[in-house]
C-alpha positions in Angstrom: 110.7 -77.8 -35.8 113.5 -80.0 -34.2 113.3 -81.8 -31.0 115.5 -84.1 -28.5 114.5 -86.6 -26.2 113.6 -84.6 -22.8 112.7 -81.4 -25.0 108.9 -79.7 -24.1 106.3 -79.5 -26.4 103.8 -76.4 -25.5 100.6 -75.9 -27.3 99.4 -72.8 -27.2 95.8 -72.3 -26.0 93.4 -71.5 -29.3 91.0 -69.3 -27.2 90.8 -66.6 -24.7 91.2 -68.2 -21.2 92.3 -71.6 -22.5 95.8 -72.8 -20.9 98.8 -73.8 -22.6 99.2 -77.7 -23.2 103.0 -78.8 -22.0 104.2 -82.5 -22.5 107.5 -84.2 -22.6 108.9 -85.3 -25.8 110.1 -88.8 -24.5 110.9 -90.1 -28.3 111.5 -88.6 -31.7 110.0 -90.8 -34.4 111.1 -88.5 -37.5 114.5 -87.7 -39.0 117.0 -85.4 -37.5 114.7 -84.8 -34.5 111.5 -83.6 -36.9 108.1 -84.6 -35.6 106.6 -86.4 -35.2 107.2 -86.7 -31.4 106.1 -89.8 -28.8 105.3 -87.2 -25.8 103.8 -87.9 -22.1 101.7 -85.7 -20.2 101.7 -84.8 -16.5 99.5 -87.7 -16.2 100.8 -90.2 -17.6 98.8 -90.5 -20.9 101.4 -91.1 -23.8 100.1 -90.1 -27.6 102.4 -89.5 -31.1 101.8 -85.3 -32.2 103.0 -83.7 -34.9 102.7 -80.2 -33.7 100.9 -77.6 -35.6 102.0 -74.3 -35.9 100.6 -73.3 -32.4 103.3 -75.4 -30.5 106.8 -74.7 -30.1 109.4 -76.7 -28.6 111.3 -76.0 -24.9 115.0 -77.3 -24.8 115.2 -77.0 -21.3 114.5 -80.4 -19.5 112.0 -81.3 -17.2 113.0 -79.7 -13.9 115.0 -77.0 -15.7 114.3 -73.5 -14.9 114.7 -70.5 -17.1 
């Protein structure tokens, strides 16, 4: 898994009816943009991941559209 600064992380939901889980990756703590990621969430709350293999990254940027 490699990440930039701006990427999305998405989490896939582990259960029927459980949303996916998007954040920003606003800082890549690893080498040659591996995990693991400083990421913010729509709210605000910043946390380090290292993604599991239910996540995969978005190289659009916020604001992007497909």
């Amino acid at each position: 898994m490699h990440a930039s600064k701006g990427d999305r992380l998405i989490v896939h939901g582990r259960t029927a009816g459980q949303q996916d889980h998007v954040v920003e990756i606003i800082e890549v703590l690893g080498p040659e943009g591996t995990p693991p990621y400083r990421v913010r969430a729509e709210d605000g709350h910043e946390t380090i991941m290292s993604p599991g293999p239910d996540s995969v990254i978005d190289h659009r940027k916020a604001g992007e559209t497909a």
